[in-house]
MIMI-796856 format. One record per residue (C-alpha): z, x, y. Coordinates in pm, 1 decimal. Example, Ala and Ser with C-alpha at 12.3 -4.5 7.8 and 13.67 -1.06 7.14 Angstrom:
<nodes>
         pz         px         py
      780.0     1230.0     -450.0
      714.0     1367.0     -106.0
</nodes>
This chain:
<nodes>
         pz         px         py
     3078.6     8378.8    -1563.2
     3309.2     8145.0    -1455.7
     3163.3     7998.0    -1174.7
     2817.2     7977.3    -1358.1
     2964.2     7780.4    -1668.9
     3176.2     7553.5    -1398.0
     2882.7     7465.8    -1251.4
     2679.2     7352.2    -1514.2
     3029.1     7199.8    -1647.4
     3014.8     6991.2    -1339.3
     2650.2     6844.5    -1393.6
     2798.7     6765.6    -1745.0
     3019.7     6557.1    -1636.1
     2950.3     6423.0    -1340.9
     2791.1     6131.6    -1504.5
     3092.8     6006.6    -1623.4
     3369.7     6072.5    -1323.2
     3340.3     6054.9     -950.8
     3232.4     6391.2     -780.1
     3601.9     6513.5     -647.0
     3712.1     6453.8    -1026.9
     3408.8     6605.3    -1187.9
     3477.5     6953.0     -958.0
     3807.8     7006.5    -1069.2
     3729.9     6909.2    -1426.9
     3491.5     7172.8    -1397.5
     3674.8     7447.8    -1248.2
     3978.2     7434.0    -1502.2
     3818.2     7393.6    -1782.0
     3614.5     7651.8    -1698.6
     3863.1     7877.2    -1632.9
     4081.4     7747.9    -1911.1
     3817.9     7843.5    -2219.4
     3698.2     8172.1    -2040.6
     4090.2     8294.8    -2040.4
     4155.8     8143.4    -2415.6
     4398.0     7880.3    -2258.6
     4300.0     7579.2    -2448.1
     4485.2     7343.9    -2191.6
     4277.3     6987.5    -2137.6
     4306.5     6830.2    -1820.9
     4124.6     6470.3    -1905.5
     4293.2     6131.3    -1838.0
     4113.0     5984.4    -2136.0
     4190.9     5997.3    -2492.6
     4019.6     6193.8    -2737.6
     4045.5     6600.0    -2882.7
     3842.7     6674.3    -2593.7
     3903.0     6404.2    -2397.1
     3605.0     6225.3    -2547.4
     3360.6     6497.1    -2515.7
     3387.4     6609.6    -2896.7
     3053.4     6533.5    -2972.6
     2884.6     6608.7    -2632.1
     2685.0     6983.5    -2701.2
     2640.0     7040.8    -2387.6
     2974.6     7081.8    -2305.9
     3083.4     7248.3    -2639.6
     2795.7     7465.0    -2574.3
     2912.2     7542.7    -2217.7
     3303.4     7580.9    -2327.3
     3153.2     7786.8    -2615.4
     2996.2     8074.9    -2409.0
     3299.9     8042.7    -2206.5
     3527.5     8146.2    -2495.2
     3291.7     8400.0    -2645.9
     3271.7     8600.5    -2333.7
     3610.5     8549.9    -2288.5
     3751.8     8708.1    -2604.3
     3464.4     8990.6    -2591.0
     3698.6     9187.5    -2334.0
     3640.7     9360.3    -2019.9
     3570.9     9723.6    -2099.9
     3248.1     9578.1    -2353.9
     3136.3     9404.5    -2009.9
     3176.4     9787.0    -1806.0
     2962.4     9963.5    -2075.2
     2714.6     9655.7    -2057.2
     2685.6     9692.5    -1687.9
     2576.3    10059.9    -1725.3
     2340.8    10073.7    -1982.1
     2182.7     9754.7    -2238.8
     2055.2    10049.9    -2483.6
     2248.5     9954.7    -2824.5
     2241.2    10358.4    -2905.6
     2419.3    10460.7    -2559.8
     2645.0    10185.9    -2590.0
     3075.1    10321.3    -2705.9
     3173.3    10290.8    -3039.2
     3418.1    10052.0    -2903.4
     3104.4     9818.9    -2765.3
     2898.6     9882.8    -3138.3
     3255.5     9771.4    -3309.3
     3354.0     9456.0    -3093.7
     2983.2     9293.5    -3024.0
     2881.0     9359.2    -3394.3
     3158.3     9200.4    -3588.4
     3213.0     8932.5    -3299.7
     2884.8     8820.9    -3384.6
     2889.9     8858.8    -3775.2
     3268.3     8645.0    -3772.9
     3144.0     8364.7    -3542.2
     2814.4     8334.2    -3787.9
     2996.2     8396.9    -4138.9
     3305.5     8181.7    -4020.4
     3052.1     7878.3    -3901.0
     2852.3     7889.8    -4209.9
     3237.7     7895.6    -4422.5
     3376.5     7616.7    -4203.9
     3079.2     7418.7    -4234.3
     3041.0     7449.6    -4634.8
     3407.1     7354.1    -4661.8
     3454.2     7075.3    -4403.7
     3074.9     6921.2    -4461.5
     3246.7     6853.2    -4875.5
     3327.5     6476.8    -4967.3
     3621.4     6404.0    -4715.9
     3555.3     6657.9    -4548.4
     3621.1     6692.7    -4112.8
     3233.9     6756.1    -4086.2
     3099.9     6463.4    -4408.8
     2753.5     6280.9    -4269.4
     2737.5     6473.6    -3954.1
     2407.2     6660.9    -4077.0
     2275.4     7010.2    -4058.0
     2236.0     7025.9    -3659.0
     2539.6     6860.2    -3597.5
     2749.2     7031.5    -3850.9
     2619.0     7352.3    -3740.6
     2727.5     7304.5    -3393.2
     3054.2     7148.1    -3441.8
     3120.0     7459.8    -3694.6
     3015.0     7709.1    -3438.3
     3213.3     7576.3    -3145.8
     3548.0     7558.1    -3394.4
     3501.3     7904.8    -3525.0
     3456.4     8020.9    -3164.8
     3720.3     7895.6    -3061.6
     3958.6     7902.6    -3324.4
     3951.1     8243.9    -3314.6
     4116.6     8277.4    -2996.0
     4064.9     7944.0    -2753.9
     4267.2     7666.8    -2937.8
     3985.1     7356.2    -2820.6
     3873.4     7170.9    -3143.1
     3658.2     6928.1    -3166.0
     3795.9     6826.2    -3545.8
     4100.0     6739.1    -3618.2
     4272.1     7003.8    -3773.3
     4561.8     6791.3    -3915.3
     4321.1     6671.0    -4154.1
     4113.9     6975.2    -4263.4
     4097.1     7086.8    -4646.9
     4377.4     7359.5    -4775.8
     4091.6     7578.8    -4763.1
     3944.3     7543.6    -4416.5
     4361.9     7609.1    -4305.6
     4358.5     7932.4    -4496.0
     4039.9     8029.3    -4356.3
     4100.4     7941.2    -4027.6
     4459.7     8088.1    -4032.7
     4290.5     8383.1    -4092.5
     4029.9     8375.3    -3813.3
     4339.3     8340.5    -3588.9
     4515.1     8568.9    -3697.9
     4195.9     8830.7    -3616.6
     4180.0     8723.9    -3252.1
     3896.5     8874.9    -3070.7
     3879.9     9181.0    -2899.0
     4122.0     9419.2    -2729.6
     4144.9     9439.1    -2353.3
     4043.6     9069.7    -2386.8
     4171.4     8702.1    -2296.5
     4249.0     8679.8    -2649.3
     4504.0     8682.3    -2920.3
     4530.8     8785.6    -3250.7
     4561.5     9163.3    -3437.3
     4231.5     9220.1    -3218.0
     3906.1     9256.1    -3373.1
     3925.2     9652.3    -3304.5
     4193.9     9688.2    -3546.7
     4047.2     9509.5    -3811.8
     3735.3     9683.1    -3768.9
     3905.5    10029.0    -3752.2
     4047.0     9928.6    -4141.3
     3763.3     9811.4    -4261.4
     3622.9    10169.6    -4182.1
     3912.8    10322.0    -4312.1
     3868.5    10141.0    -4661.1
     3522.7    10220.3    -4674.8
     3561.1    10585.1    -4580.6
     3788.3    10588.3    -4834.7
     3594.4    10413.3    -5109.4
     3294.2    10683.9    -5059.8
     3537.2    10951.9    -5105.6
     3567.1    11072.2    -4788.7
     3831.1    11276.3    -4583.2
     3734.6    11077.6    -4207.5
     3714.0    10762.0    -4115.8
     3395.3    10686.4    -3980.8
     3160.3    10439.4    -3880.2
     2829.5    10371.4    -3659.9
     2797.8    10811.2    -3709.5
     3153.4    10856.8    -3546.8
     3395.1    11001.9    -3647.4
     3758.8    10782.8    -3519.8
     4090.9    10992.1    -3453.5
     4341.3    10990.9    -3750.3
     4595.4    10897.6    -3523.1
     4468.7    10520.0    -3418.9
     4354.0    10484.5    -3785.7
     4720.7    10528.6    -3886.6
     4839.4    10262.0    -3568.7
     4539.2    10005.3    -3682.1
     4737.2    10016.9    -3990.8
     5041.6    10005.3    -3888.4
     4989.0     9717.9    -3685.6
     4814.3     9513.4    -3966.1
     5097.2     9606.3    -4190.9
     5383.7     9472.0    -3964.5
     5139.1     9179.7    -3856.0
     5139.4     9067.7    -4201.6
     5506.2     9134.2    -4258.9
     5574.7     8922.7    -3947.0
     5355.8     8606.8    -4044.4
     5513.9     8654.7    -4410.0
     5857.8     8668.0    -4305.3
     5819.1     8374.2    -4043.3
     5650.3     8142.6    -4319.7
     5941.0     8210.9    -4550.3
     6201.0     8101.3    -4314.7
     6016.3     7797.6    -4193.6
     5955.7     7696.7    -4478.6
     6322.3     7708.7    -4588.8
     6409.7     7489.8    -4294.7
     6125.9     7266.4    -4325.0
     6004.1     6995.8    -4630.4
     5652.1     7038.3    -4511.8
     5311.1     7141.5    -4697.0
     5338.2     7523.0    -4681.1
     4944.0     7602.2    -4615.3
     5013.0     7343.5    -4268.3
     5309.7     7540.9    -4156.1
     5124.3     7863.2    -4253.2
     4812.2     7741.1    -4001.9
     5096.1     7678.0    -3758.8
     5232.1     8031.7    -3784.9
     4927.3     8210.6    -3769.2
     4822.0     8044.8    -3454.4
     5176.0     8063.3    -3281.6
     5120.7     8498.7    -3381.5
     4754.3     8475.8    -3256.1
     4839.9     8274.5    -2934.2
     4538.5     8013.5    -3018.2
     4741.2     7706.0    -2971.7
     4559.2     7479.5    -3308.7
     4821.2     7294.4    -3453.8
     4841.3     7123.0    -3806.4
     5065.8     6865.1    -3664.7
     5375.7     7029.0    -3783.8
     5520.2     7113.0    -3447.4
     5546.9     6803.4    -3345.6
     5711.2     6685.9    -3665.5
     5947.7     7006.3    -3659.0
     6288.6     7109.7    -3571.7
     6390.7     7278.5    -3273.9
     6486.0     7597.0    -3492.2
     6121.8     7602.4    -3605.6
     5998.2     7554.7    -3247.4
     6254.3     7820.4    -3113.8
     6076.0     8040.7    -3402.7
     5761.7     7963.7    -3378.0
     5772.4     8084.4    -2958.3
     5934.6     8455.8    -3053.9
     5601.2     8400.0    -3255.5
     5418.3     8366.8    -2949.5
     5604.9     8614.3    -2800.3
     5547.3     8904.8    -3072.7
     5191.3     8738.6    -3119.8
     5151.7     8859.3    -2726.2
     5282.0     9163.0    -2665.6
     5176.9     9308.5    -3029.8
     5380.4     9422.0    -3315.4
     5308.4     9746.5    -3255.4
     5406.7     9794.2    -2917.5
     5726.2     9599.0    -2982.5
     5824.0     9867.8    -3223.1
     5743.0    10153.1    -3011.9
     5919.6     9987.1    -2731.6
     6208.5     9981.8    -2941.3
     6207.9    10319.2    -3100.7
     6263.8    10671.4    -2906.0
     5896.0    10787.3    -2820.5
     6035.9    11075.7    -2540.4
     6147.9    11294.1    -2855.5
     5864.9    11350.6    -3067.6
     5908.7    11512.2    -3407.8
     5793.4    11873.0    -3380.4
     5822.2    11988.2    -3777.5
     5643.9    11867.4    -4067.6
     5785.2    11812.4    -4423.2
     5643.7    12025.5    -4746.1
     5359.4    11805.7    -4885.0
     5378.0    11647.8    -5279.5
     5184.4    11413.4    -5477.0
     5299.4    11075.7    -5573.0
     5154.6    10845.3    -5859.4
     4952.3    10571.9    -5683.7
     4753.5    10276.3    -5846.0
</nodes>
């Protein structure tokens, strides 16, 4: 995939660079939107070094990042059969709400941005669109923009923030809770809404036990990006919804910025990298690394009732 988008990369821009240049532009930036990098490696100014408006190239860093943040076991279960009903639940889960959040958080971004003063104002339907696509694509997991997301609306922040905070999938390039814990919630809730005992979704049936660590890990997630914004923002006289943007994508490993890194402190820079740090390894797995998983409990406690809601 790689090689496929660098070479079509390479036609983009060999217009504009001489041929040695337009090769290595190629190569890393292919290889640095397929992994979810987000490094740039142009001499020239610009958020993509002028190519923020180009759609071939968003279109070509796009696929990059969408393939990218699917994960390699979705590509495995491709490879052996393109039948949607022989497909894992873990295939159904990931390619089904990859493709509803990219859609949904396009057609969000581009109703809030495309407002009066808005990033996306006079840029039309097409345009828009694209630009919206390529953000939300990316945002999730890639950290390219081709807005600038110092000056986006309070609410495009809090949506994106959340977007980031998603990710994509597991066993991918990507960041974030992971899509398959999100999704695994969402069944949970809605198992739980119709009354029933299981957790289920696309006719399965998913194990108690990774329902309870999908929720678990959301749980500490938020606690974590909660926590973090509280203490930043006691160190810092800076709007809160910019330092929350900057939290989020510090936890999902995205690498948007709001500008407030390079207005902070060092404390808040020393914080915001154990948020990289948590944001990579995963809550979860920090606290099990911590905690004394060789002795597991063998009893149970008597059950009772509590009053809830």
């Amino acid at each position: 995939i790689q090689i496929f988008v660098g070479i079509f990369l390479f036609l983009a821009f060999y217009s504009d660079m001489n041929t040695k240049e337009a090769i290595w532009q190629a190569i890393s930036h292919s290889i640095s939107s397929f992994n979810g990098a987000g490094f740039l490696f142009f001499n020239t100014k610009g958020l993509l070094g002028g190519y923020e408006k180009n759609i071939s190239v968003l279109t070509l860093m796009g696929i990059n990042i969408f393939f990218g943040s699917l994960g390699y076991l979705i590509f495995i279960d491709l490879f052996q059969t393109f039948k949607w009903k022989k497909l894992s639940l873990n295939s159904k889960l990931v390619i089904s709400s990859t493709i509803f959040l990219n859609l949904f958080g396009t057609l969000i971004l581009f109703a809030l941005e495309s407002q009066p003063n808005g990033e996306l104002e006079n840029t039309g339907m097409i345009n828009g669109s694209g630009q919206s696509l390529f953000n939300t694509v990316s945002g999730r997991t890639a950290g390219f923009s081709s807005i600038d997301f110092n000056s986006i609306r309070i609410p495009t922040a809090l949506w994106c923030s959340a977007l980031m905070f998603i990710g994509g999938a597991s066993a991918s390039t990507a960041g974030g809770i992971k899509l398959n814990t999100i999704m695994v919630v969402y069944s949970f809730i809605i198992s739980t809404l119709k009354g029933s005992p299981h957790t289920s979704i696309f006719n399965r049936k998913i194990p108690d036990e990774q329902v309870s660590r999908c929720i678990t890990i959301l749980m500490i997630s938020i606690l974590v990006i909660f926590l973090f914004t509280i203490i930043i923002s006691l160190n810092e006289s800076y709007e809160i919804h910019k330092i929350f943007f900057e939290i989020c994508s510090a936890f999902g490993t995205v690498g948007l910025s709001s500008g407030f890194t390079q207005q902070s402190s060092n404390l808040s820079r020393i914080i915001l990298i154990i948020l990289m740090i948590i944001g990579r390894i995963g809550p979860l797995t920090m606290v099990l690394a911590l905690g004394n998983r060789n002795k597991p409990i063998m009893y149970k406690n008597a059950e009772e009732r509590v009053t809830i809601g």
